[in-house]
N, C-alpha and C positions, 0 to 999 in steps of 0.2 A: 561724432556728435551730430545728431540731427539736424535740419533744420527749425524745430519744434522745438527741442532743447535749448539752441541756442537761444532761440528768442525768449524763452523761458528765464533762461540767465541772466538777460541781456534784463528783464522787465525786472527780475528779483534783485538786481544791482542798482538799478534806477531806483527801488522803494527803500533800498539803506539810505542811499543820498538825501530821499528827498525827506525821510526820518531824523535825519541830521542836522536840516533845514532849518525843521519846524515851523513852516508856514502854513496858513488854515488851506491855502489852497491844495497846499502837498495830502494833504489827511484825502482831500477829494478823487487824486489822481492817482493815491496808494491805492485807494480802493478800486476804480476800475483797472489798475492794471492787476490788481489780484484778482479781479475775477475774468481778467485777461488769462492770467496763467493760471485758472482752474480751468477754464475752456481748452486752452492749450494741452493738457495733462491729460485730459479724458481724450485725447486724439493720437495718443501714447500706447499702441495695445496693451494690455497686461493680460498674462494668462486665466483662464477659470480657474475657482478654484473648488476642491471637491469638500462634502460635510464631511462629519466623524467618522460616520460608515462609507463613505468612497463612494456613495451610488450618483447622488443628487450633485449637480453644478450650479454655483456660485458665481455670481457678478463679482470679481473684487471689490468694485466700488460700493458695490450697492448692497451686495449681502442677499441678493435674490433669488430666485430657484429660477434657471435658466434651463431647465431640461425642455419645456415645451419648444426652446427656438434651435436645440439640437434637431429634433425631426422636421421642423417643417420651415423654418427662416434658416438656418444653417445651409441646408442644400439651396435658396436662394440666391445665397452669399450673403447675407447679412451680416455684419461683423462689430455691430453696436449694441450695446446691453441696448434692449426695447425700454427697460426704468427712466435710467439716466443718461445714455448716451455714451457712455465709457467706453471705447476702443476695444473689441476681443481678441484674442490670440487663441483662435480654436485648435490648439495644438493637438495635433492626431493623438502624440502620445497620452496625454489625459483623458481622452476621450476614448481610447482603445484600453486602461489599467481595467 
C-alpha cells in the first residue's frame, strides 16, 4: 500500500469516528478531510480509458476526450488529465490496441 492510500485510510477511518461522535464540529472536519481524500485519489494514476469504438481516450475521472494530450502533452510527460487533474497511467498497451 502506498503512501497515498494509506493516508487515505487513515483520513476515511478518522470520518467513521467522528460520525459517531456527532459533534457540529465533526460535520466541519468530515468535510475537509473528504476533500482531503478526493485530492489524494486524483494523485492515484488510473488507466485511460477507450470509447465504444476503441479509437478515442478517456479521462477516467472525468469522461473527457484526451486524444489531443496523446500527441502533444504526452511526449512532454504530462501525466494529469488537463480537466481535472486526475493522475494518468499512459499505459503503452492501450495506447498501441
Amino acid at each position: 500500500m502506498s503512501e497515498i492510500e494509506k493516508a487515505i485510510e487513515e483520513l476515511k477511518d478518522k470520518n467513521k469516528s467522528l460520525r459517531c461522535l456527532q459533534y457540529a464540529w465533526g460535520e466541519r472536519e468530515i468535510k475537509r478531510n473528504e476533500l482531503a481524500i478526493s485530492a489524494l485519489e486524483k494523485q492515484i494514476p488510473k488507466k485511460i480509458v477507450k470509447n465504444c469504438n476503441g479509437k478515442i481516450l478517456h479521462c477516467p475521472s472525468w469522461d473527457e476526450d484526451l486524444m489531443g494530450c496523446i500527441y502533444s502533452d504526452y511526449a512532454d510527460g504530462v501525466s494529469y488529465c488537463p480537466y481535472c487533474g486526475q493522475a494518468i497511467d499512459w499505459d503503452s498497451e492501450v495506447l498501441n490496441d
